[in-house]
N, C-alpha and C positions, 0 to 999 in steps of 0.2 A: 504494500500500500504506500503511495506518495500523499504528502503534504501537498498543495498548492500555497503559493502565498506572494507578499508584494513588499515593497519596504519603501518608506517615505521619509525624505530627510533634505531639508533646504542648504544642507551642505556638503559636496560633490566628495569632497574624501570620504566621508562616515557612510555615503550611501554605495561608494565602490567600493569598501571593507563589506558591507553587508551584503552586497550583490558577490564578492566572490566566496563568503562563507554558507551562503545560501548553494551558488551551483558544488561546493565541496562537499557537500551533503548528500547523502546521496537519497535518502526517502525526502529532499525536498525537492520541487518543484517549482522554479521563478516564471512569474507570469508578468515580468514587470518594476522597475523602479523611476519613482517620479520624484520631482523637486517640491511638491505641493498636496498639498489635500484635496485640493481639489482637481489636481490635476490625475488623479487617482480614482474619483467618484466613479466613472464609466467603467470601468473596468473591476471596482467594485461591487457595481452594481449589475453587472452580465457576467461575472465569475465569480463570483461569492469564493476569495482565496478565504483558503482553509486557517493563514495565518496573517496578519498584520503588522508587520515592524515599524513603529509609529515615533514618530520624534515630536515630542512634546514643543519646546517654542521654533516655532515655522512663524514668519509674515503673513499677515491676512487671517488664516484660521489656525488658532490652538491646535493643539492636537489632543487635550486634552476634551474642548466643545467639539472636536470632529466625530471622537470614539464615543460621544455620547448618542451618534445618531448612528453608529454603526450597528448592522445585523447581529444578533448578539450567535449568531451560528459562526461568524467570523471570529477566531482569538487574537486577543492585541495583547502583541508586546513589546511596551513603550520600549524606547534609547533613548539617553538625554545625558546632559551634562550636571544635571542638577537636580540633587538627591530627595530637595524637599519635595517632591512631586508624588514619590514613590504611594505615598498611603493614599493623596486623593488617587491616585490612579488604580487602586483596587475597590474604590466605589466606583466605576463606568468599569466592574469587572476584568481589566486587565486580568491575563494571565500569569505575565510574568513582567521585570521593570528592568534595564539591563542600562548600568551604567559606563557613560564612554570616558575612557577608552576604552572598548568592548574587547574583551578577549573572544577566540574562539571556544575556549573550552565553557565561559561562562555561555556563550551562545549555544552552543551542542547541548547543555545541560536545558536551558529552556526550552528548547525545540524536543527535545528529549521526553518532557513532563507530557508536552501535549501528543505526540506520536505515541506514548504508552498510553495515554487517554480516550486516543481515539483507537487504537487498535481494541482497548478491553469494549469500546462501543459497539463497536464492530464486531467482535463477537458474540454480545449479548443477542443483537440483533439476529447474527445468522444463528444462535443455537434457540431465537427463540422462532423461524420458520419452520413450519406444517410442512406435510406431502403433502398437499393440495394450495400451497402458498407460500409466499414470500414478505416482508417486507420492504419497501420502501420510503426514502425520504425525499418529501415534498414539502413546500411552503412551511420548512420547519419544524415539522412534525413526523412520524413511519407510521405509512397507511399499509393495511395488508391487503396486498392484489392477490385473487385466485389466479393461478395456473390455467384453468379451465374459460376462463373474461378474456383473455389475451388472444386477440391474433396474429399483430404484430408491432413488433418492437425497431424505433427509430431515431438515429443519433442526429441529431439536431445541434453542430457546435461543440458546446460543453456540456451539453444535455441529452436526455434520451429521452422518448415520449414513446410511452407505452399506451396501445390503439387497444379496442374491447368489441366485443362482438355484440352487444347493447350499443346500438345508433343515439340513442339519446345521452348516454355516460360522456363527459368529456375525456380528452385524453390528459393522461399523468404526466405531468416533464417535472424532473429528476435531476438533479443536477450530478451527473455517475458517468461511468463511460462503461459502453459497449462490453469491455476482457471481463467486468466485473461483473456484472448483472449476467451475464454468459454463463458462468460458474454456478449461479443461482437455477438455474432451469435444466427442468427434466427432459430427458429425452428425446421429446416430439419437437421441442423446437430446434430449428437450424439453423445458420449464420449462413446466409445465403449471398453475401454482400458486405462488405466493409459497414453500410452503413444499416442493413439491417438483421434481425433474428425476426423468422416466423415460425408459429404453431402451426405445423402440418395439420395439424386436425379442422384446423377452419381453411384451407383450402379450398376454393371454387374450381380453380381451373390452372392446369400448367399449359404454360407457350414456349415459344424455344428458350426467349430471353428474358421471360418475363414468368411470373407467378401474380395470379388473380386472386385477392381475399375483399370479398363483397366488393366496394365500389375502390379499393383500391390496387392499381397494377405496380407491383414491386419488382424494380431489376435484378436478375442473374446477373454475377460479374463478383471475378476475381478470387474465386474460391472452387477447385477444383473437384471437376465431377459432382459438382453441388446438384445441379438437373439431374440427373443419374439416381445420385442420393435422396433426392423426395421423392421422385416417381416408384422408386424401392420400397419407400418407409409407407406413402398412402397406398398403394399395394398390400404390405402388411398390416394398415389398419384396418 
């Protein structure tokens, strides 16, 4: 499992210290360093990074009034020069407060805290799915999708949007990727495409290059003997 995250810091040495302890990491993932708060909102706001590296006095906006408006699924952990900050910065839930000059072992330790945090999450979750379900997390919360609702699953970006065979259901977007949720499903579905997995069981109709599931046509492509492999499996069903 990878961390995603970003780091913000209005001054270019502290944010290229951070930017090369970040790719030295190897469960983190950089999506990104900005000079600003807000020059960071878009990309906080369409990637929801899993972590925050936040520097407290920036021009224009605190950093302290920024993480108060931040997604509380996002963890922040402040850098700064200056230490009084540290206690209010665990009322707006900071996780962790790392003071500069940042070592990397104190950095590896707080990235540490939340990577064992979020792995024990991540397990609770898969050891609490059903044979007949999964969950997942949406708008903050882990909804449980049945196995059997699903007809097909689609990567959207940094998202997947899981389709339902109930026309009136809207569909779930997820903010996961593709290798993971793959792991999660039985059987019947197949990864028929980079960017999607279908339930052979709600299958309408196979084409050369295409698979039909109700009013939606899904590409074949770039997965070998994939056409082969359904025509096989709805056979056996």
């Amino acid at each position: 499992m990878q961390l995603t995250c970003i780091a913000i810091d209005d001054e270019p040495l502290a944010l290229s210290l951070m930017d090369s302890y970040i790719k030295k990491t190897s469960f983190l993932e950089g999506l990104g360093c900005f000079n600003s708060a807000l020059e960071a909102l878009e990309t906080i706001k369409t990637q929801k990074p899993d972590i925050i590296f936040l520097d407290i006095q920036m021009p224009n906006l605190n950093g302290m009034d920024f993480a108060k408006n931040i997604d509380e699924d996002s963890k922040i952990v402040f850098t700064t020069a200056f230490d009084q900050y540290a206690i209010e910065g665990y009322k707006v839930n900071a996780c962790d407060y790392l003071l500069k000059p940042i070592s990397y072992k104190d950095f590896f330790e707080a990235v540490g805290k939340i990577y064992s945090s979020k792995c024990k999450q991540e397990s609770q979750v898969k050891n609490s799915n059903s044979p007949d379900g999964m969950f997942v997390k949406a708008d903050g919360k882990f909804v449980k999708v049945l196995f059997n609702r699903i007809t097909y699953i689609e990567a959207v970006k940094d998202y997947i949007k899981i389709c339902f065979d109930d026309k009136t259901a809207m569909p779930l977007m997820s903010l996961n990727r593709m290798k993971n949720i793959e792991n999660e499903l039985p059987e019947n579905f197949v990864r028929i495409h980079k960017s999607f997995i279908i339930n052979t069981e709600k299958i309408d109709c196979i084409e050369r290059n295409h698979v039909i599931i109700g009013n939606a046509r899904i590409p074949i492509g770039g997965y070998l003997n994939t056409s082969r492999e359904i025509k096989d499996m709805k056979t056996l069903s």
